[in-house]
FILUM-285296 format. One record per residue (C-alpha): x, y, z; residue number from 1. Coordinates in steps of 0.001 Angstrom, whole numbers, plus 524288, in hexadecimal, padded with zeros to 5 digits. Example, Ala and Ser with C-alpha at 12.3 -4.5 7.8 and 13.67 -1.06 7.14 Angstrom:
<nodes>
+-------+-------+-------+-----+
|     X |     Y |     Z |   i |
+-------+-------+-------+-----+
| 8300C | 7EE6C | 81E78 |   1 |
| 83566 | 7FBDC | 81BE4 |   2 |
+-------+-------+-------+-----+
</nodes>
This chain:
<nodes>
+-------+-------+-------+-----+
|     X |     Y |     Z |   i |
+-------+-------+-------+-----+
| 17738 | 8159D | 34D65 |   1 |
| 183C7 | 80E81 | 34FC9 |   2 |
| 18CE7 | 80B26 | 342DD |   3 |
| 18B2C | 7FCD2 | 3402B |   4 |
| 180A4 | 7F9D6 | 349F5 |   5 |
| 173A8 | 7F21A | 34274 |   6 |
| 168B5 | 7FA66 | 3428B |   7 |
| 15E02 | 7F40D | 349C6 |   8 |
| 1534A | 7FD93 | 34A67 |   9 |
| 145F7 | 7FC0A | 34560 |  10 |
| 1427D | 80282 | 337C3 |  11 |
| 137C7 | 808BB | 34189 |  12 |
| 142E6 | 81004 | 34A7F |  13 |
| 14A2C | 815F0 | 3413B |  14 |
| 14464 | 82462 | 345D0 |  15 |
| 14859 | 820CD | 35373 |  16 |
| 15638 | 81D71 | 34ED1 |  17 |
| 159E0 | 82AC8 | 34665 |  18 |
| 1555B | 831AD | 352D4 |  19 |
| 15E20 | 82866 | 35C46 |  20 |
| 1682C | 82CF3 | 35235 |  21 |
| 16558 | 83A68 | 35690 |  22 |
| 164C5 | 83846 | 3626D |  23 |
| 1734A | 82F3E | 36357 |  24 |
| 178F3 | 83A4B | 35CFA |  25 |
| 1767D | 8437E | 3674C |  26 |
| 17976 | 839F3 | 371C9 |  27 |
| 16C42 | 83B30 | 3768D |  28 |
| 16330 | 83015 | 37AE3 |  29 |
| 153E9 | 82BD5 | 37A3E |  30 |
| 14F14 | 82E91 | 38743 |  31 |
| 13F6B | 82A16 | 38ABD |  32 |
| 135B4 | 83646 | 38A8C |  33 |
| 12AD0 | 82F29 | 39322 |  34 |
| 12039 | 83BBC | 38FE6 |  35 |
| 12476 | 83A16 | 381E1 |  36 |
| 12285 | 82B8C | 37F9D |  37 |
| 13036 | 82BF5 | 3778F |  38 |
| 13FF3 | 82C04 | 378CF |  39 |
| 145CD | 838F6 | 37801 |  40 |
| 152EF | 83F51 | 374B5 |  41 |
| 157A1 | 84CD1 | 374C5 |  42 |
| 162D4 | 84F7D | 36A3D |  43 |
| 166A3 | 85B22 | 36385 |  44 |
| 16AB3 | 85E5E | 355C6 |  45 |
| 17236 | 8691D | 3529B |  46 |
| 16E3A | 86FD3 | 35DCD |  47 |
| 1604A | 86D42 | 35B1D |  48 |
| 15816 | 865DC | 36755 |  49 |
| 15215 | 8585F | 361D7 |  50 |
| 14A56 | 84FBE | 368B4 |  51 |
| 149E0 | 8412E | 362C8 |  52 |
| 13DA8 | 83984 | 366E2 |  53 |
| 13C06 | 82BF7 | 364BC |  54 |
| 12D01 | 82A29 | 367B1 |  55 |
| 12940 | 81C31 | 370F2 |  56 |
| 11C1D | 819A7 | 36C0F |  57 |
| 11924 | 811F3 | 3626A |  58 |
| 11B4E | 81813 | 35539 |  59 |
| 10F4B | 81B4C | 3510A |  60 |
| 10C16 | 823CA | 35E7B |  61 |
| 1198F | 82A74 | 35B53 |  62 |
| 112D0 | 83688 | 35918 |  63 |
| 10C9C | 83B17 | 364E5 |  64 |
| 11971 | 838BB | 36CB3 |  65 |
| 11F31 | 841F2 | 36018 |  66 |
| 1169A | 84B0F | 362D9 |  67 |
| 116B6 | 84CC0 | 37204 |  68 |
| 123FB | 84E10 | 372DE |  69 |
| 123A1 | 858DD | 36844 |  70 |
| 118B6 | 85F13 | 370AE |  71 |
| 12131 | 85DA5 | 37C9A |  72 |
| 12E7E | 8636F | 37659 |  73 |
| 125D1 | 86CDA | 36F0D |  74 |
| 12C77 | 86809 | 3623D |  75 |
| 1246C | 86D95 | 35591 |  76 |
| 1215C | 86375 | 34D58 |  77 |
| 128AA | 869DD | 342A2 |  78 |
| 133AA | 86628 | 34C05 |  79 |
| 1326C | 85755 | 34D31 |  80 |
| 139BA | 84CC9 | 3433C |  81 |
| 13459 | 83E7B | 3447C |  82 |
| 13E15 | 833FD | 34040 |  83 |
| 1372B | 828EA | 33A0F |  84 |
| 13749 | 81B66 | 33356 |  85 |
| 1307B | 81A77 | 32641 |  86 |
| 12F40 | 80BEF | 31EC3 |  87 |
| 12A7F | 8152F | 31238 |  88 |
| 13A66 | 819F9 | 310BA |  89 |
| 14330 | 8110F | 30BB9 |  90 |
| 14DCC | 80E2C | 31723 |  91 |
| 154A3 | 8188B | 31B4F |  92 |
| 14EB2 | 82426 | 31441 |  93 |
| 14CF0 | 82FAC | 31C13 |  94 |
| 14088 | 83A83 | 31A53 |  95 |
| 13DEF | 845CE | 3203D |  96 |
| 1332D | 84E00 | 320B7 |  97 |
| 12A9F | 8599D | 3271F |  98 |
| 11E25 | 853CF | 32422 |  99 |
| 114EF | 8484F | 31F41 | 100 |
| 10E20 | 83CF0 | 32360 | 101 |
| 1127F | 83237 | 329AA | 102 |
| 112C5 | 828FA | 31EBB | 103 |
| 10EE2 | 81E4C | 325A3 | 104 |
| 117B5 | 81E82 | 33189 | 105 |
| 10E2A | 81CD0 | 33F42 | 106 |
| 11957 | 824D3 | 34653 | 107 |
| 119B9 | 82EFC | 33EA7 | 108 |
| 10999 | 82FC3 | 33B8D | 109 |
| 109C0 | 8303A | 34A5A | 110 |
| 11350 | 83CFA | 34B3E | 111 |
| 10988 | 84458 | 34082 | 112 |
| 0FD1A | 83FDA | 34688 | 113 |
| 104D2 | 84563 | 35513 | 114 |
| 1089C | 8512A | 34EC6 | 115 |
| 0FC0A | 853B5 | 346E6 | 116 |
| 10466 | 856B8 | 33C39 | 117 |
| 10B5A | 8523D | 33118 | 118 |
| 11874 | 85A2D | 33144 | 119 |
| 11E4D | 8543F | 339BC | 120 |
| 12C76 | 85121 | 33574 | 121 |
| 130A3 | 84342 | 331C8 | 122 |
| 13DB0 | 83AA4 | 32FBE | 123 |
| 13B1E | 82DDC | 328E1 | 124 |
| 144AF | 8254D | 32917 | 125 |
| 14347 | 81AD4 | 31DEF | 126 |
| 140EC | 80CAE | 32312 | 127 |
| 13E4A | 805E1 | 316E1 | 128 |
| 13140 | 800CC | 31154 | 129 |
| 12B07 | 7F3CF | 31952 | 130 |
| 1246D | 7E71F | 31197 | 131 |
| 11499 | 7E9C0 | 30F6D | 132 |
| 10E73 | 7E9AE | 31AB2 | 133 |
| 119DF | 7E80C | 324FB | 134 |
| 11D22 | 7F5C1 | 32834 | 135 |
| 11C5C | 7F32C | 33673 | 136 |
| 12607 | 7E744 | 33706 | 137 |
| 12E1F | 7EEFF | 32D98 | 138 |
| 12E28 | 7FD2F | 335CF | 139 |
| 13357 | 7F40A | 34233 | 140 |
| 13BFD | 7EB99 | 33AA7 | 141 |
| 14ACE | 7ED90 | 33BD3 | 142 |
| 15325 | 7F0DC | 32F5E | 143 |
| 159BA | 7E768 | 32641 | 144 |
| 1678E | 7E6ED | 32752 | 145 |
| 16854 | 7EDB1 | 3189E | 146 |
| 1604E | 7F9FD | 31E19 | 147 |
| 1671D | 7FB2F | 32AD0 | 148 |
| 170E8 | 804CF | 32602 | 149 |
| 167EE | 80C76 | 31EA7 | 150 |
| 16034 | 80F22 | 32A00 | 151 |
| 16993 | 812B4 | 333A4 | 152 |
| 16DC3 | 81E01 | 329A8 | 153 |
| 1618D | 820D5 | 32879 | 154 |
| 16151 | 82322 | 336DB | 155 |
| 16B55 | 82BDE | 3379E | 156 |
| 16A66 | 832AF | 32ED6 | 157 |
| 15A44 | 835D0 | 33194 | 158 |
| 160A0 | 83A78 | 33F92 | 159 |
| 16A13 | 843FD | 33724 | 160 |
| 15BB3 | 84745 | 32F57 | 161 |
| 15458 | 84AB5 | 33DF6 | 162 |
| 16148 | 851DD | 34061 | 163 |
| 16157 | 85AAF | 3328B | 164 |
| 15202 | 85C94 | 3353D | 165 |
| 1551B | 860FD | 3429F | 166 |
| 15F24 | 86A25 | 33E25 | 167 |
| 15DDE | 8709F | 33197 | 168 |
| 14E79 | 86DE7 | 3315C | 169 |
| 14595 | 86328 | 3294B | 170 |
| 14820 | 86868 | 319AA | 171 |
| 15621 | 864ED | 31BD6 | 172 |
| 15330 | 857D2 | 32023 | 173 |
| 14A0F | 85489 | 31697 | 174 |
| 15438 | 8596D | 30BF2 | 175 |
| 15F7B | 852E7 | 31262 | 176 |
| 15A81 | 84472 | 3180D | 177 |
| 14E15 | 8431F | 30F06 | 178 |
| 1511F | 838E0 | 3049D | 179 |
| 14D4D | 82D40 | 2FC3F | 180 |
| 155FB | 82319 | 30195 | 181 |
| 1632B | 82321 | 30AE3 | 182 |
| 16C91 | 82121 | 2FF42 | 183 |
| 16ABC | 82FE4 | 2FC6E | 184 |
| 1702B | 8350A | 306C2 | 185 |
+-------+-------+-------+-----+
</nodes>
């Protein structure tokens, strides 16, 4: 993101943002994969090819896009990191992990029913909790002014987490980004 610019994104995109993140810092761009259904960019970390999808379907049919273009790069799943909102985190909490449910995210219930399998690795990006019963207004509502820099921390610093899983492997992640709230980094 740009110093001093207002974030404007939806509590929904913030996935989509930490991997534009990755993607601006490689000077690379989101290019349309018509087969794929989704925007994709080729980067590289360390040395190490990444591809960063950003899936075009709605979010809970994210998974069988996921899931074809693993088939189609013959990517493991062990291999593939999804970068995710969650309204259960307070805002700007990261988690990682290798494993789990979807805990009530569509998009990510999607990517384990897709995959037929539950280890499939995750990076939740906190959000903050919604009012009873408005979790949909709240996932596509924009941030208040008072979160706004919280978030876009959050942001980049989940794109440093996809870059530490990428490199030195998913422990060292969890050990390094995992944490209660932002303040204890």
């Amino acid at each position: 993101g740009n110093p001093g610019r207002e974030y404007e994104a939806t509590r929904h995109n913030v996935g989509f943002d930490a991997v534009d993140v990755l993607a601006g810092r490689s000077a690379m761009e989101f290019k349309k994969e018509r087969f794929w259904n989704a925007l994709r960019a080729r980067i590289s970390i360390e040395g190490i090819p990444v591809t960063l999808i950003k899936p075009l379907s709605y979010v809970n049919l994210s998974g069988p896009v996921a899931r074809k273009v693993a088939e189609d790069l013959e990517v493991p799943v062990r291999d593939v990191l999804v970068v995710l909102d969650d309204f259960y985190l307070p805002p700007g909490t990261l988690r990682l992990r290798t494993a789990g449910g979807g805990g009530g995210h569509n998009g990510m219930d999607s990517i384990i029913r897709a995959f037929k399998t539950d280890r499939v690795s995750r990076l939740r990006i906190g959000i903050g909790q919604p009012h009873p019963g408005g979790a949909t207004d709240h996932v596509l509502s924009r941030f208040r002014p008072e979160e706004r820099q919280v978030i876009e921390e959050a942001v980049r610093t989940a794109a440093d987490a996809v870059g530490v899983w990428v490199v030195e492997g998913p422990d060292v992640a969890m050990n390094r980004f995992n944490r209660s709230s932002p303040e204890e980094s």
